[in-house]
N, C-alpha and C positions, 0 to 999 in steps of 0.2 A: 123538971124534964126527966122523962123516963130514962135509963140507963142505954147504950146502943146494944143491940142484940149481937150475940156470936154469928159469923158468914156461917150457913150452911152447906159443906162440900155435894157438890151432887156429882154422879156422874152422868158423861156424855150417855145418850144411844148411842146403839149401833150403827146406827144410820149417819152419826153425827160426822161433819167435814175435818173434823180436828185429826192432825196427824196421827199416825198412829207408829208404834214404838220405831217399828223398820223404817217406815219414814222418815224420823225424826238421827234414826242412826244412819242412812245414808246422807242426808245432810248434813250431821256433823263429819263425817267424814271424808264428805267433798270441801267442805270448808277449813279442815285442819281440826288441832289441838287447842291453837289459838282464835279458832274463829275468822281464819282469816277466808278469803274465796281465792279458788284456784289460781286465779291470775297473779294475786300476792304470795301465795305460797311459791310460784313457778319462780316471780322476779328474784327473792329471798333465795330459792336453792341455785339460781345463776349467778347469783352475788358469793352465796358460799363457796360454787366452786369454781367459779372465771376471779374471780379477785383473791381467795386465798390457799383453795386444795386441789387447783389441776393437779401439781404435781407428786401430790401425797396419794391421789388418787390414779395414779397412773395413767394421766391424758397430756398428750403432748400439747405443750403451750409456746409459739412461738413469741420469740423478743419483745414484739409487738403487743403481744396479750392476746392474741387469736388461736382459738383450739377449733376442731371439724366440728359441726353439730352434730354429726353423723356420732361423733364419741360422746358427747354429751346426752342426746336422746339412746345411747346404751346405755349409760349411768340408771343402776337403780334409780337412784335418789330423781330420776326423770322418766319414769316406766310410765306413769299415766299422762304423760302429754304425747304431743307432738310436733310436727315442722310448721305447722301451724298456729300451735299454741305462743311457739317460741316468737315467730315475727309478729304478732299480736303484742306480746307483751312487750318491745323490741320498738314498735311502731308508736304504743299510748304510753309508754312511760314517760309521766311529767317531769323526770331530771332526767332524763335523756340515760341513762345509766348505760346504756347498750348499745352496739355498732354491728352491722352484720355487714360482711364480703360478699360481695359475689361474683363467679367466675366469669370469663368473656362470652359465656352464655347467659350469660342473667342467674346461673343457678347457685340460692343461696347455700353456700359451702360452709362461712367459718362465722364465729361468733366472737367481742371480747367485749370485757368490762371497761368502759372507759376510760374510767382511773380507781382508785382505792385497791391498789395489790399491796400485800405482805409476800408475793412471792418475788426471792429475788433476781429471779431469770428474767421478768420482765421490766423493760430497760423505758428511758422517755422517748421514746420510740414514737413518732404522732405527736407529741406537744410541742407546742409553738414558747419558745423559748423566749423569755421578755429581756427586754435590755433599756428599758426609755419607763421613765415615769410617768410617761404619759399614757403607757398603755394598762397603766396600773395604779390610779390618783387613788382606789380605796381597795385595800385587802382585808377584810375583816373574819377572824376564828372563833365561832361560836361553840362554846363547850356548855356546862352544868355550875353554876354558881359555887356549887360545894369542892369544885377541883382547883378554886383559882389560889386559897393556900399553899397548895404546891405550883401552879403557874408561876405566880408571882416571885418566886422563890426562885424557881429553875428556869422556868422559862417553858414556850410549847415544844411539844417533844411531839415524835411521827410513830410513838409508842412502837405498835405491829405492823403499822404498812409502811412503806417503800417512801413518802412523803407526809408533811404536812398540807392538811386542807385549809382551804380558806374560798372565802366569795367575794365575789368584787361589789359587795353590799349587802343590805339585811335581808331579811325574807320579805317578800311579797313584795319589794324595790323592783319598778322596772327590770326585766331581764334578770333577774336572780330565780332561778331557776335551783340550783345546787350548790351545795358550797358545805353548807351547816342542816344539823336534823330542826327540822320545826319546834321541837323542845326544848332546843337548847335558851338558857335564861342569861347569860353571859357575853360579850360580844368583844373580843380584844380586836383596837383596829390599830394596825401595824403602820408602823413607820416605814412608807416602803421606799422614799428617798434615799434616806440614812440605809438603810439595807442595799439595798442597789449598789448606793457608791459603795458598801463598805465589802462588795462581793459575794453577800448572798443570790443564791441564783434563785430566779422564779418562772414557771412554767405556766401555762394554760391550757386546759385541756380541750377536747372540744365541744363538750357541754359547757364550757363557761367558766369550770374551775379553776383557780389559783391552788397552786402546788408548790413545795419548796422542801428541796433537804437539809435546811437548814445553814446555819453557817458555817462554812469551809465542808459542807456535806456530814458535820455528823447528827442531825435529825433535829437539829435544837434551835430554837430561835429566841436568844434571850431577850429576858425583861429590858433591855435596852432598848428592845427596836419598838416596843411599844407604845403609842401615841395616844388611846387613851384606852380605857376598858369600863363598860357601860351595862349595868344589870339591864333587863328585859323591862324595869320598872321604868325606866329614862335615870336611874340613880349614878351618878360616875362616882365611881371607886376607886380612879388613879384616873394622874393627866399630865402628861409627860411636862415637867416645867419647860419655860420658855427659855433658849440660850440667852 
């Protein structure tokens, strides 16, 4: 068998359809650094700053987590959208991430992040506070495999934000919607009995989340309340013994 020949590079004509440099440079720059398209860049800088730099950035954020859109689409970081772009992305965001106000005219006025603040002016303002295990048979916190060394140890912690996440089930379960990123390979499901009775508080947001500041509120939920913990593979790696 003869050997395979080297490709030969040719170039396009002129005439040829293939992008050409400008083209290819306002694409990438409608799409990001990441590749991403507008509509993901937009949701990303709503998250950056309705969840943790209203107020480094100087926008007033009330209790509740609501700033004007009106300050938001002044933000650099928002110079090429619009009031439009905003409720588009607001409307098809599949974890529901976002809430928008509107005044007794219909006119949408304010914006906020659901849940996941690190800022601590905004309070559980809007969550539905649980108190019955029934409204809460599974909370499960999906992190990275490689974190559960220190989990296991300490226990989950609400690191930067204002709570611990959790979903009332795995991904792609009926109604799980939010809770955990799609990557995550790890799955701690909480003992939410035992927690309950023993005074941990838990919250629901309105996208569906389970929230918790932990026990006696300081951000921590130890390895006790855990019932069992489950790699991504079906492999259990702890399983709370039976009394």
């Amino acid at each position: 068998m003869s050997p395979p020949t080297k490709p030969i590079k040719t170039t396009p004509p002129a005439s040829s359809t293939a992008p050409t440099a400008d083209v290819k440079k306002n694409n990438s720059r409608n799409r990001g650094p990441r590749g991403d398209s507008p509509a993901v860049r937009l949701s990303k800088a709503l998250s950056w700053l309705l969840r943790h730099n209203a107020v480094s950035q100087g926008i007033m954020i009330r209790p509740d987590g609501y700033v004007k859109i009106t300050a938001v689409l002044g933000h650099p970081k928002f110079k090429d959208f619009t009031l439009d772009d905003i409720i588009k992305v607001v409307e098809t965001n599949e974890k529901k991430r976002f809430e928008i106000l509107e005044d007794d005219e219909g006119q949408k006025v304010y914006i906020r992040a659901v849940q996941g603040h690190s800022i601590a002016a905004v309070s559980e303002s809007g969550f539905e506070e649980i108190t019955d295990i029934a409204q809460i048979p599974t909370a499960v916190h999906g992190t990275m495999f490689s974190k559960w060394r220190f989990i296991g140890e300490q226990g989950l912690s609400k690191m930067n934000r204002n709570h611990i996440h959790m979903a009332h089930g795995l991904p792609g379960e009926d109604g799980v919607i939010s809770g955990m990123r799609q990557r995550c390979d790890l799955y701690i499901h909480i003992d939410t009995a035992k927690a309950l009775g023993d005074g941990i508080k838990f919250y629901r947001s309105t996208n569906n989340v389970i929230l918790s500041d932990g026990k006696n509120g300081d951000g921590f939920i130890p390895p006790a309340y855990f019932s069992r913990v489950v790699r991504s593979t079906g492999e259990v790696i702890y399983l709370k013994p039976v009394a």
